[in-house]
C-alpha positions in Angstrom: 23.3 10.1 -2.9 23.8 7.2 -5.0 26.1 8.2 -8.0 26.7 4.9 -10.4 29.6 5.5 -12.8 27.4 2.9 -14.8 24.1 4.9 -14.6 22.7 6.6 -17.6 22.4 10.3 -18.1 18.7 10.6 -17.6 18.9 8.4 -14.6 21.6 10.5 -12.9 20.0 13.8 -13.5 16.9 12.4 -11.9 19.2 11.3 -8.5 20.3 14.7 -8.4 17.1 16.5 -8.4 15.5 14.3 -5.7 18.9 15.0 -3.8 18.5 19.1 -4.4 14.4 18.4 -3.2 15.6 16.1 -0.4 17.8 19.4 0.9 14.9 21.9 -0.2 11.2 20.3 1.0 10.7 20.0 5.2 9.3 17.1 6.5 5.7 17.5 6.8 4.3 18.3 10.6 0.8 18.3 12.1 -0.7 21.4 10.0 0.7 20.3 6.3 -2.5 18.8 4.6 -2.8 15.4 5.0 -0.6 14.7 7.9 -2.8 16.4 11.1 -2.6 13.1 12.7 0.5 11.6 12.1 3.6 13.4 14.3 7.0 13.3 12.7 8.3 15.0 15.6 10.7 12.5 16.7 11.7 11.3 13.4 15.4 12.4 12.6 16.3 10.9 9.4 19.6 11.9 9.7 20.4 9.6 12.6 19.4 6.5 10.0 22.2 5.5 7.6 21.1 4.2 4.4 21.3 0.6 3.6 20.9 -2.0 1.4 18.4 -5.1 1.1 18.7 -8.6 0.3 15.6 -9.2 -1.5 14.4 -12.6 -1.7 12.5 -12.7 -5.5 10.8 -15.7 -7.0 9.7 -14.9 -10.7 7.5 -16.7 -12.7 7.7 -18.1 -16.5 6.9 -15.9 -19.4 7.7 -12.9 -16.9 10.8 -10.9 -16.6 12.0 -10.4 -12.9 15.0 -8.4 -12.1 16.4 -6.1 -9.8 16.3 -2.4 -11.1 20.1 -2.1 -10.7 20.1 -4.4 -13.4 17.4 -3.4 -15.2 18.8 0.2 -15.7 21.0 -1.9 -18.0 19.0 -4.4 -19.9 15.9 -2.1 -20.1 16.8 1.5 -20.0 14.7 2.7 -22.3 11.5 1.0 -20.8 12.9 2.4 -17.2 13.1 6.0 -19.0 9.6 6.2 -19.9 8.0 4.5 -16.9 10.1 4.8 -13.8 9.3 7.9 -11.8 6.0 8.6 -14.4 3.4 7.7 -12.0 4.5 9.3 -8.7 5.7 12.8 -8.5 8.6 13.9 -7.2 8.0 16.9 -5.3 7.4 15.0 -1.9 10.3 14.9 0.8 9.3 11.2 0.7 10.0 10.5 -2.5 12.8 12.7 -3.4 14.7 11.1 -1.0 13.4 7.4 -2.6 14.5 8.8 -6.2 18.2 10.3 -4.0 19.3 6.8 -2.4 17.4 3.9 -4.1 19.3 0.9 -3.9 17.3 -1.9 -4.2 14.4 -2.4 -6.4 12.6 -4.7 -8.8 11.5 -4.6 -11.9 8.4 -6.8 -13.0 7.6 -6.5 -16.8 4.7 -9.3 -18.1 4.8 -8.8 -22.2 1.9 -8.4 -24.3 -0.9 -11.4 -24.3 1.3 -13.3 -21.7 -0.8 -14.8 -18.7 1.3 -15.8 -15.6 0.0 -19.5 -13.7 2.3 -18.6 -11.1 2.9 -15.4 -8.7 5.7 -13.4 -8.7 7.0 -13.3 -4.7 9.0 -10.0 -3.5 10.3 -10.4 -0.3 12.0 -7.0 1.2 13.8 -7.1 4.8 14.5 -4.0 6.0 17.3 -5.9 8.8 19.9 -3.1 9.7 19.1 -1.3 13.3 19.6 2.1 12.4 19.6 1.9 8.5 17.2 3.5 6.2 15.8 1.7 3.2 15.0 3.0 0.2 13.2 0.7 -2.1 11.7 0.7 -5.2 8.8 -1.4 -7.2 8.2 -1.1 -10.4 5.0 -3.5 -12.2 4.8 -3.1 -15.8 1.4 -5.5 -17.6 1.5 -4.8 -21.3 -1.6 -5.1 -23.2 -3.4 -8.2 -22.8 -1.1 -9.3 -20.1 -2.2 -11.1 -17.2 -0.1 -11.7 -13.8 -0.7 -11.8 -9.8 2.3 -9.8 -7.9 2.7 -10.8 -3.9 5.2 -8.4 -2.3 6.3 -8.7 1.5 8.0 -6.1 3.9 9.3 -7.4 7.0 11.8 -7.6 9.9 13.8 -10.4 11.3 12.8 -9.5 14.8 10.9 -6.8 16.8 13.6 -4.9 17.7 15.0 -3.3 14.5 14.6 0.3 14.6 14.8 1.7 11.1 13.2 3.3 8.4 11.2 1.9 5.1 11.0 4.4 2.1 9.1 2.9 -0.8 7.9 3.8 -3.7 5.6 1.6 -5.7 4.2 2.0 -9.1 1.7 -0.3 -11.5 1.2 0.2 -14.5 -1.7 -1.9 -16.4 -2.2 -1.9 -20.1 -5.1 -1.8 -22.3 -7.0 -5.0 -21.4 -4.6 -6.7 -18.8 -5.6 -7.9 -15.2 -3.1 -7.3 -12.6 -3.9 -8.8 -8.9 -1.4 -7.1 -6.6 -0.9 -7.9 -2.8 0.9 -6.0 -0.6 2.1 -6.9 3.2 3.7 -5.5 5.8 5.0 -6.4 9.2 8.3 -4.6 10.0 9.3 -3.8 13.4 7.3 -1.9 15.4 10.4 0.4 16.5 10.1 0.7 12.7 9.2 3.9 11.0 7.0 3.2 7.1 6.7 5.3 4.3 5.3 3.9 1.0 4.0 5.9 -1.7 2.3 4.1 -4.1 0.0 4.4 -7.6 -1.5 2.3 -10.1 -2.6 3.3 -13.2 -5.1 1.7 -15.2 -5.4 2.0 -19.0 -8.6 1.2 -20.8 -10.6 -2.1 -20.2 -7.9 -3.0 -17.9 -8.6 -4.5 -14.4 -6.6 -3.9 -10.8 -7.3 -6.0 -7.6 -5.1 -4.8 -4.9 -4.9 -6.2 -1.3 -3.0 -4.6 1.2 -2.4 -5.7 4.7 -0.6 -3.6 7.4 0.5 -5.1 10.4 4.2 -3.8 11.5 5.8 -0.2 12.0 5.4 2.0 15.1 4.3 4.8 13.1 4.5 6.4 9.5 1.8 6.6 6.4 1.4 4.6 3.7 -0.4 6.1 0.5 -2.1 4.2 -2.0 -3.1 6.5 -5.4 -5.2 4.4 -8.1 -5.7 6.4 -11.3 -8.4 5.0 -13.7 -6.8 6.1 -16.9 -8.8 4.2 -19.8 -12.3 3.7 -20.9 -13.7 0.8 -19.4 -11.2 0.5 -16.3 -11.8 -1.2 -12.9 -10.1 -1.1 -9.9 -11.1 -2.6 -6.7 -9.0 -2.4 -3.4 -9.1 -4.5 -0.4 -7.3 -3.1 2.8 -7.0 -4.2 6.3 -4.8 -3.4 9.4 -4.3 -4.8 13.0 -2.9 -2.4 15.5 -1.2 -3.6 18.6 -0.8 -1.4 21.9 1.3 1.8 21.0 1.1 1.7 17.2 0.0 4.4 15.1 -1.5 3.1 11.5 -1.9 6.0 8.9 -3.4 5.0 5.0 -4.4 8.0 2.2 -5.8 6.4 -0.1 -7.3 7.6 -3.7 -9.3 6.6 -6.1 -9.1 8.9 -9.1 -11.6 8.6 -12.6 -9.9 10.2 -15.4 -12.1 8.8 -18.0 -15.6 7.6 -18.6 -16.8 4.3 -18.1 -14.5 3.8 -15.3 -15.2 1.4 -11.6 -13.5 1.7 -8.2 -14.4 0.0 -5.1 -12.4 0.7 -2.1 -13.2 -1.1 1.2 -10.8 -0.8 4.2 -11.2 -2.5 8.1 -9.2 -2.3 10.9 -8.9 -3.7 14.6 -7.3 -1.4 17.4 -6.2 -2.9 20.3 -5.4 -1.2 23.3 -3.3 2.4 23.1 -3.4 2.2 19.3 -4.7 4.7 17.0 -5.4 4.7 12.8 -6.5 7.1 10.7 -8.1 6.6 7.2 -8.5 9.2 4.5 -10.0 8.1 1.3 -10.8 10.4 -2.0 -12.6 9.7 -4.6 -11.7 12.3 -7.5 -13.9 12.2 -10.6 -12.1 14.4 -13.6 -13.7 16.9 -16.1 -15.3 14.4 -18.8 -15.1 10.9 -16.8 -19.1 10.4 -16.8 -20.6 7.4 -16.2 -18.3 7.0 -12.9 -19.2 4.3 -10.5 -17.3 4.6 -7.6 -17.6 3.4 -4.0 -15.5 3.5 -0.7 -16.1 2.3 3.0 -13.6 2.2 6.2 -14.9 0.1 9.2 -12.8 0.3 12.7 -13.0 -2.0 15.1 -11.6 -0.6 18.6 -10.8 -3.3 21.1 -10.1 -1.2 23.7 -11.9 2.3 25.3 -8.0 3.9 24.7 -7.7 2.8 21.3 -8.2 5.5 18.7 -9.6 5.6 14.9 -10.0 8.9 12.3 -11.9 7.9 9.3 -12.0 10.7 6.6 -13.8 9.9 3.7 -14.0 12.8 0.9 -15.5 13.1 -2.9 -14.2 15.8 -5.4 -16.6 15.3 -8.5 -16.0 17.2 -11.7 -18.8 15.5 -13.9 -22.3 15.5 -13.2 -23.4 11.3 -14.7 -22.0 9.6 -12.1 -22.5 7.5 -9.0 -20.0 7.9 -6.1 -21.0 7.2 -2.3 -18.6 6.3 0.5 -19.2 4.7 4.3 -17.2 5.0 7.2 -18.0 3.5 10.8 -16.0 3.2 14.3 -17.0 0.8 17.1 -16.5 -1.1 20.3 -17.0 -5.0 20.2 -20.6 -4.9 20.5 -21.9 -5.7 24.1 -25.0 -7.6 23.4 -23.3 -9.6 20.9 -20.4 -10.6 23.4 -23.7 -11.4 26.0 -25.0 -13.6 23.4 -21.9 -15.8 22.4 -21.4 -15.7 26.6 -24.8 -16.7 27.7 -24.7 -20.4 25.6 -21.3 -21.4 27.1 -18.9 -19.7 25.4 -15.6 -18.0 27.0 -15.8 -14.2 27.2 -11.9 -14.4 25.5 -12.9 -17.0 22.7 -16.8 -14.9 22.2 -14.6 -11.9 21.8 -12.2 -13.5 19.2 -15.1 -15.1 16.8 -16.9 -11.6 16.7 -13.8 -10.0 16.1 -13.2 -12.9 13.5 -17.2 -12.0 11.5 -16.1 -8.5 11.9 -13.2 -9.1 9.2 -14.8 -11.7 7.3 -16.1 -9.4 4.8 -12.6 -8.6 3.8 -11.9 -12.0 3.4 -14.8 -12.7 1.4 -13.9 -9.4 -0.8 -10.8 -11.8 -2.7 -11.4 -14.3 -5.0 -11.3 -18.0 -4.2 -7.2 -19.2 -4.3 -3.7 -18.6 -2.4 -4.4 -15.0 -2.1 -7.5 -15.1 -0.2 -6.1 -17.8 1.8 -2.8 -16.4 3.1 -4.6 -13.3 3.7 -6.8 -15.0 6.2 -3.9 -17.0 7.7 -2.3 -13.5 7.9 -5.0 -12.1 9.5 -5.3 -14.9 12.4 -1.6 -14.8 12.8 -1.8 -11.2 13.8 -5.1 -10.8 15.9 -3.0 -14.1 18.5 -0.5 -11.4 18.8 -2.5 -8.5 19.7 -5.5 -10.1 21.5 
């Protein structure tokens, strides 16, 4: 456990709880809710010794962008009330996170500020046979405005290790946060990433997330719709390649009235892969006038390639408008007939359905950088599994 001599009180009491939890909650296994297809079996996180990161950050002007070692000393109080608030503790997962963190960042955008540049986060998790904890923390003040890119990766293929993260986003009244998050660690690499947004009134979340990297894991991704007037609308997409496992929870949770979610995943499963999805959308006792909406599409590639979408509702108002999609296919055969038939190369027919199949994500981002690299992503990563 991480025990700072420097450390405030509050900070060191909460290391020591997620240290006593850490010894306390089990790992979950195939019949703890949530977690019936993901095996842990072979995961000994004892055999993992914890490391560090060397974080490449590039801030952004009118921002403040620092690591949370150093924040703990320049803005303790702010750290006090918001770090830990959004996620619970009681998960093996993130007691650990809250144990051993290291390495973090804290991005804080003050009140009325509007950012013309990203903030970049880049996280390597390099050491074969280390465990990284790391920790985000996104704080938009009222009014604020800012666009947060944040990168996991591995310097090569063969690093066997585990990522622990914990992210949280917190958006004040009337501030637009655009938040993207990437991944493509090893895939000897084990993920876990807990992470939650929280959305105060008239504020706005668009969140892109792309998994590419990691063997197997889960990576959960909570939005909470906390004001009047809220939106939130999330963008995922994932690319297995053979042998990797791919697991997202995601929820969209209405806690007040007037509030928007849209939630749309896709993923392509080449051969031996497998994914599951499981999407909630939670409306809460009073939040009427919900509109909410969520959709996973699979693509499988492959006869042996495997997809689990679970979609689920839990409605506790009755004015409100919440429906949900999910669909798994092969690459359709009279398409690939079609595309073959006027000249085209079975391989190259393949790729340009496989290519329309996505689009949609694409097309879900704004104009800019964002929806750019995320197609350049995208490409990158279907000429390494096709």
């Amino acid at each position: 456990m991480t025990n700072l001599a420097t450390e405030p009180a509050w900070l060191e009491e909460r290391r020591q709880r997620g240290a006593s939890l850490t010894e306390s909650l089990p790992l979950p296994d195939h019949k703890s809710k949530g977690w019936e297809f993901t095996d842990l079996a072979r995961l000994d996180l004892g055999a993992y010794a914890t490391v560090s990161a060397a974080p490449v950050v590039r801030g952004a002007e009118g921002a403040t962008v620092v690591s949370l070692a150093e924040a703990v000393a320049t803005h303790s109080e702010l750290l006090h009330q918001k770090l830990g608030s959004l996620v619970p503790i009681e998960d093996p997962f993130v007691a650990r996170n809250e144990a051993e963190w290291q390495d973090g960042v804290l991005v804080l955008v003050p009140r009325g500020v509007r950012l013309t540049e990203p903030v970049r986060i880049e996280v390597p998790l390099e050491a074969d046979g280390g465990a990284l904890s790391w920790r985000t923390l996104v704080v938009l003040e009222e009014g604020a405005e800012a666009e947060v890119w944040e990168h996991w990766s591995s310097p090569s293929d063969e690093v066997d290790g585990v990522l622990n993260s914990v992210v949280e986003l917190s958006v004040g009244d009337g501030a637009t946060l655009r938040y993207v998050n990437t991944q493509d660690v090893s895939e000897k690499a084990w993920i876990f990433a807990t992470q939650r947004a929280q959305v105060e009134r008239d504020a706005r979340l668009d969140w892109a997330a792309l998994g590419f990297g990691s063997g197997n894991g889960k990576v959960r991704m909570e939005t909470k719709l906390a004001g009047q007037g809220s939106e939130a609308r999330v963008t995922g997409g994932y690319a297995g390649g053979p042998g990797q496992h791919l697991d997202y929870d995601t929820t969209q949770e209405h806690a007040a009235p007037n509030t928007n979610s849209d939630l749309a995943f896709r993923g392509v499963l080449a051969a031996r892969s497998t994914a599951v999805w499981r999407g909630m959308i939670k409306v809460d006792p009073g939040a009427q006038q919900t509109d909410a909406f969520q959709e996973s599409r699979n693509l499988l590639l492959s006869t042996d390639a495997h997809a689990d979408a679970i979609p689920g509702l839990e409605i506790l108002a009755d004015d409100v408008r919440c429906t949900h999609a999910a669909a798994i296919a092969q690459v359709d055969r009279d398409q690939l007939f079609y595309l073959t038939a006027r000249g085209l190369d079975q391989a190259v027919a393949k790729r340009l359905i496989i290519e329309g199949f996505l689009e949609s994500l694409v097309e879900r981002l704004a104009e800019g950088p964002v929806r750019d690299e995320v197609s350049a992503a995208l490409e990158r990563r279907l000429a390494e599994i096709l």
